[in-house]
Biotite code that builds the C-alpha atoms (Angstrom):
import biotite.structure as struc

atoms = struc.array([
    struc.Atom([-20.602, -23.871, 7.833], chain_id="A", res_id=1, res_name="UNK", atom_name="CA", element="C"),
    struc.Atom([-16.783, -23.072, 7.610], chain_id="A", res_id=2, res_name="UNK", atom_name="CA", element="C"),
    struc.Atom([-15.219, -19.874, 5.900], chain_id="A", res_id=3, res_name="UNK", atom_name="CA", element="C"),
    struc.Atom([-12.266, -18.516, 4.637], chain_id="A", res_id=4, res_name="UNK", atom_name="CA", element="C"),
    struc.Atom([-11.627, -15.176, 4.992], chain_id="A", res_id=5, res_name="UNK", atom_name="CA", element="C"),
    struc.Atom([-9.019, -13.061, 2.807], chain_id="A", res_id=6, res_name="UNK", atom_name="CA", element="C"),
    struc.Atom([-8.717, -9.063, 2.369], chain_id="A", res_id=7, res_name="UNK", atom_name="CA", element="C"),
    struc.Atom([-6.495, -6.864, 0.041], chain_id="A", res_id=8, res_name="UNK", atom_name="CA", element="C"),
    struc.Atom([-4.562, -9.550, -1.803], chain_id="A", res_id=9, res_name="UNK", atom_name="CA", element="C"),
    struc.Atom([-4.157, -6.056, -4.052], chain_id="A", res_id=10, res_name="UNK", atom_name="CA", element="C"),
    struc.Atom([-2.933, -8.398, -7.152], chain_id="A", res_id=11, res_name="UNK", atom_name="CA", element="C"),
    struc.Atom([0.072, -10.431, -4.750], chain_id="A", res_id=12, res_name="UNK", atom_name="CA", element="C"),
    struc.Atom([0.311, -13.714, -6.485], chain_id="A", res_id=13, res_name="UNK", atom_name="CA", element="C"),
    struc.Atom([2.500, -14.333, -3.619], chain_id="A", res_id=14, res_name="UNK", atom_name="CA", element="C"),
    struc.Atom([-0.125, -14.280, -0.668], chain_id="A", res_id=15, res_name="UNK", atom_name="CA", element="C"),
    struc.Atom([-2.868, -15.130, -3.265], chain_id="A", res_id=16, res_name="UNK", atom_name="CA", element="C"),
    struc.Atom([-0.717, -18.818, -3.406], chain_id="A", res_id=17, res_name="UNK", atom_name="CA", element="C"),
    struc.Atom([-0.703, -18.698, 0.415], chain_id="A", res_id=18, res_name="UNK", atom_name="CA", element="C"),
    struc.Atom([-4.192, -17.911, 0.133], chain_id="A", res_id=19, res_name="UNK", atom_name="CA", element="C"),
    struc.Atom([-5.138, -20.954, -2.113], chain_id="A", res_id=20, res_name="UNK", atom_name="CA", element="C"),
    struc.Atom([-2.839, -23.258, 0.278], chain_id="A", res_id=21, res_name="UNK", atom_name="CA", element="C"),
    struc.Atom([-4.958, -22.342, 3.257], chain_id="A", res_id=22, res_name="UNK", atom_name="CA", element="C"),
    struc.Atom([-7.777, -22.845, 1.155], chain_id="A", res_id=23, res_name="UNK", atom_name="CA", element="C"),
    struc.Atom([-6.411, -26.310, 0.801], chain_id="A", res_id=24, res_name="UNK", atom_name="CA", element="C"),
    struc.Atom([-5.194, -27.131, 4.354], chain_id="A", res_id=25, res_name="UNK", atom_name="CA", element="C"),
    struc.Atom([-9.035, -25.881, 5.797], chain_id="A", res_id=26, res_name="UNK", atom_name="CA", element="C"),
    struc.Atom([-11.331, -27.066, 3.318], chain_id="A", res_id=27, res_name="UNK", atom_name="CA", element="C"),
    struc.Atom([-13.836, -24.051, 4.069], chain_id="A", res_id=28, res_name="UNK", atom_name="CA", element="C"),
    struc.Atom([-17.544, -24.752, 2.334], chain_id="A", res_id=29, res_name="UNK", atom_name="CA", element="C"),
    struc.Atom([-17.241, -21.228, 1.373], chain_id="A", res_id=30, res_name="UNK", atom_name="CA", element="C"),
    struc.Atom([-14.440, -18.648, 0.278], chain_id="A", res_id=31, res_name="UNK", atom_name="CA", element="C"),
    struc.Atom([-15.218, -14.941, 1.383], chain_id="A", res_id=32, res_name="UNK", atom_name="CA", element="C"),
    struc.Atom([-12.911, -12.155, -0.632], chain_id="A", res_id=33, res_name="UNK", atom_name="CA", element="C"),
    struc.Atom([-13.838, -8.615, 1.451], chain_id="A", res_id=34, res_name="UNK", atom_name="CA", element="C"),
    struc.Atom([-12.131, -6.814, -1.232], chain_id="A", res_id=35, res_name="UNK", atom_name="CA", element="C"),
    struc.Atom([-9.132, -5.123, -3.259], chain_id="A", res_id=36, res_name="UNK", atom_name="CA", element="C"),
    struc.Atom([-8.899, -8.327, -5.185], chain_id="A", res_id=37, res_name="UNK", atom_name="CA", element="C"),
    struc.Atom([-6.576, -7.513, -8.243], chain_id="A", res_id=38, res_name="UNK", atom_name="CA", element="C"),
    struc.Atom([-5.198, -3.712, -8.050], chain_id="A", res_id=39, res_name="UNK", atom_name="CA", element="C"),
    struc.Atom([-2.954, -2.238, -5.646], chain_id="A", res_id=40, res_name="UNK", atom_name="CA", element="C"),
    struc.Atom([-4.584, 1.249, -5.840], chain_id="A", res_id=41, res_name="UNK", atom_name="CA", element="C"),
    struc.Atom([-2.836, 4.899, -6.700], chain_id="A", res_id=42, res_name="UNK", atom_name="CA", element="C"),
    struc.Atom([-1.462, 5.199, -3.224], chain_id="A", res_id=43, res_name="UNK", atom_name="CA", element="C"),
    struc.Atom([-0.003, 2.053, -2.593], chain_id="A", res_id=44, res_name="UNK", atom_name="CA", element="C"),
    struc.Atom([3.392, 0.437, -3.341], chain_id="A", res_id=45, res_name="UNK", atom_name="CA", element="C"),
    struc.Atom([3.277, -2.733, -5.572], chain_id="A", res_id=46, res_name="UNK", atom_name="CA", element="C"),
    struc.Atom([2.887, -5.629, -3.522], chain_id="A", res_id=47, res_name="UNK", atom_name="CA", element="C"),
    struc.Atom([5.464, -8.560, -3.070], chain_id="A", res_id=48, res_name="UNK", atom_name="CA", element="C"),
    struc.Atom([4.983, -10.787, -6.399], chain_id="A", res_id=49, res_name="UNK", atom_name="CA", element="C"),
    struc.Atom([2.472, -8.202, -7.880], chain_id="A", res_id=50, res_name="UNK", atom_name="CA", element="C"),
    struc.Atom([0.854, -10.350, -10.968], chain_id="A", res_id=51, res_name="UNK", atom_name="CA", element="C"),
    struc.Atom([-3.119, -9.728, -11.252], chain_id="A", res_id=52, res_name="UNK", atom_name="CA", element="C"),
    struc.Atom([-3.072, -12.336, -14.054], chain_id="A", res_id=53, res_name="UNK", atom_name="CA", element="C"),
    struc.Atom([-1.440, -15.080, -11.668], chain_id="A", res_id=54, res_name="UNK", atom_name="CA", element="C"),
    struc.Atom([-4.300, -14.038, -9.385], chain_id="A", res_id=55, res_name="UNK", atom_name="CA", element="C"),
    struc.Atom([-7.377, -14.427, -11.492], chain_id="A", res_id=56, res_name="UNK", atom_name="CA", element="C"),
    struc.Atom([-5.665, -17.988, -12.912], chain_id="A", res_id=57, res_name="UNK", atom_name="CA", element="C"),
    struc.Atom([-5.693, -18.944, -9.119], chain_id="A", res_id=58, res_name="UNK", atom_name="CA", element="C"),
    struc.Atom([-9.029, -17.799, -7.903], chain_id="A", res_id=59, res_name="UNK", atom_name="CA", element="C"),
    struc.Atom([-10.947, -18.503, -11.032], chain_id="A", res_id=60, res_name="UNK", atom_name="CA", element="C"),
    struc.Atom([-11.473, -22.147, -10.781], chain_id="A", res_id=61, res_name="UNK", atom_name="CA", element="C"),
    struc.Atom([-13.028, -21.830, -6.904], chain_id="A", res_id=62, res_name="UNK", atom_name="CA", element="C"),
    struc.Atom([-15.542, -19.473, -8.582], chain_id="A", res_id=63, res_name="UNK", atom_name="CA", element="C"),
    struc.Atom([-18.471, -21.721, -7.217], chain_id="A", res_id=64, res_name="UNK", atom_name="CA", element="C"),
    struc.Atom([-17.218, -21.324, -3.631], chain_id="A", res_id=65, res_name="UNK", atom_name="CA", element="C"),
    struc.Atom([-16.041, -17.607, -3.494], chain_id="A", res_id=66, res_name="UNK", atom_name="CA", element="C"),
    struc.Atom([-18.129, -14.754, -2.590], chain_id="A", res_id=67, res_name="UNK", atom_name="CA", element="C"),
    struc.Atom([-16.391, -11.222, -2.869], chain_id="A", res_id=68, res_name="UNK", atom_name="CA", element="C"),
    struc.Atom([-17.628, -7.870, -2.594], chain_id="A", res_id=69, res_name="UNK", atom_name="CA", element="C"),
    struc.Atom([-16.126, -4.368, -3.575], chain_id="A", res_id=70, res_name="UNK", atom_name="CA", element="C"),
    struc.Atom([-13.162, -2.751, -1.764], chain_id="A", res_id=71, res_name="UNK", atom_name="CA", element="C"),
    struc.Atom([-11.967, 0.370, -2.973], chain_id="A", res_id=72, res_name="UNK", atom_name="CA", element="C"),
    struc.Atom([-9.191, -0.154, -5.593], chain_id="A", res_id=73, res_name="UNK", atom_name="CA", element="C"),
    struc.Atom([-11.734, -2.978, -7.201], chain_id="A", res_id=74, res_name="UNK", atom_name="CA", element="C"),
    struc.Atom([-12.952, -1.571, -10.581], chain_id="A", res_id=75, res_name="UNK", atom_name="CA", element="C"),
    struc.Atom([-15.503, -2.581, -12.603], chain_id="A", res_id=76, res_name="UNK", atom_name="CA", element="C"),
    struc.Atom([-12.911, -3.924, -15.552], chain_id="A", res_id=77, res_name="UNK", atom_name="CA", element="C"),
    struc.Atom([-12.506, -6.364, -13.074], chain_id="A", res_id=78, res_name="UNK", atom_name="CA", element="C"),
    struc.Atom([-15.370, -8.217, -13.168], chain_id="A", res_id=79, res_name="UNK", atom_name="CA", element="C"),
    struc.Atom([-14.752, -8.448, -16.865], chain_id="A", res_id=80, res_name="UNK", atom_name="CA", element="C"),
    struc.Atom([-11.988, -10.871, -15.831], chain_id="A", res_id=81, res_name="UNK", atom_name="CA", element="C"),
    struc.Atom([-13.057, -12.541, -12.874], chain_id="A", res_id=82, res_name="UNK", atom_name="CA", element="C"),
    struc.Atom([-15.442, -15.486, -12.716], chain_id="A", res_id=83, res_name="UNK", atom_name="CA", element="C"),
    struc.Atom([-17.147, -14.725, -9.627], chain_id="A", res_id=84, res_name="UNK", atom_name="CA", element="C"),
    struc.Atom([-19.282, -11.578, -8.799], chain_id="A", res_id=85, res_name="UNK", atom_name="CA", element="C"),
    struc.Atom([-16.722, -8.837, -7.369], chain_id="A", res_id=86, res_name="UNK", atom_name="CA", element="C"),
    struc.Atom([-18.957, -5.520, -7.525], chain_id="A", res_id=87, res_name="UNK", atom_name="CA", element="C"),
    struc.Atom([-21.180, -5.931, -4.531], chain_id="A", res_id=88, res_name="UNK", atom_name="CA", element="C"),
    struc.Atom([-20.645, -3.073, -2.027], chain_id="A", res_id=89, res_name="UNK", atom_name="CA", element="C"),
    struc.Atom([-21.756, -5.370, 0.881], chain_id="A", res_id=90, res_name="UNK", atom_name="CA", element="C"),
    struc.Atom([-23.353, -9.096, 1.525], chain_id="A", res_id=91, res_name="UNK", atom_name="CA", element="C"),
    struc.Atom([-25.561, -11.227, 3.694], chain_id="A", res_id=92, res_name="UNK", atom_name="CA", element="C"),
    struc.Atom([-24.639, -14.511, 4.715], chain_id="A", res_id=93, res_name="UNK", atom_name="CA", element="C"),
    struc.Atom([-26.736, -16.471, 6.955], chain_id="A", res_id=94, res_name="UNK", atom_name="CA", element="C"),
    struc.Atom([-24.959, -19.255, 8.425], chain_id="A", res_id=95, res_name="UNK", atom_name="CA", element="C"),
    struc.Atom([-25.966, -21.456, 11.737], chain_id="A", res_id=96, res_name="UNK", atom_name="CA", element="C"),
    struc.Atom([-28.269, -19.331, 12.620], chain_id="A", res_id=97, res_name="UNK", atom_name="CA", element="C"),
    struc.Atom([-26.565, -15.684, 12.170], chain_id="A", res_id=98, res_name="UNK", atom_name="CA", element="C"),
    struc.Atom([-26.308, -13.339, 9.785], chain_id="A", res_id=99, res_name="UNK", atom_name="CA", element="C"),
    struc.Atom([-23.115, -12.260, 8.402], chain_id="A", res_id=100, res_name="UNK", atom_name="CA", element="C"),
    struc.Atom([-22.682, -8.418, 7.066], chain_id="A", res_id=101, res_name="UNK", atom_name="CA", element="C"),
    struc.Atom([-19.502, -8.517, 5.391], chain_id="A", res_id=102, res_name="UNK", atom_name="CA", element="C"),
    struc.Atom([-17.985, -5.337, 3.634], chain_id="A", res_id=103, res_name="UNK", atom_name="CA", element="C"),
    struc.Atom([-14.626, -4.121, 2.781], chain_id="A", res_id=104, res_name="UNK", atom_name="CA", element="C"),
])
């Protein structure tokens, strides 16, 4: 099984695009989002090309492939806007024979 690993797009249409071009170039069988999805948090600068709503457009329609948990500038408002379950704290992937714990 192949994966895709991304972390703390915090909202950056501009690596979520890079993102979605690797996703593209790699063909994973699953997409794995360890958190900070959408907001950039109270302590950090805006990212390059910050747009959350460019971001959800973008990940939305791999909703069947992605599997995301929690980082700690996710909220719960955005689950309300993303298609794939976001809220998780952790997960458990098996895959060829390991087990995958996968956090923020």
């Amino acid at each position: 099984m192949k994966f895709l690993i991304a972390s703390d797009i915090h909202g950056s249409a501009t690596w979520c695009r890079k993102f979605i071009d690797a996703i593209h170039a790699e063909k994973p069988d699953k997409i794995i989002l360890l958190g900070d999805i959408l907001y950039h948090g109270p302590r950090n600068d805006l990212p390059n090309g910050y747009d959350p709503k460019e971001v959800i457009a973008l990940l939305n329609p791999l909703a069947d492939r992605i599997l995301a948990v929690r980082g700690n500038c996710d909220a719960e408002v955005d689950q309300m806007v993303l298609d794939f379950p976001c809220m998780a704290d952790y997960a458990l992937v098996e895959a060829d024979g390991h087990v995958l714990y996968l956090s923020h």
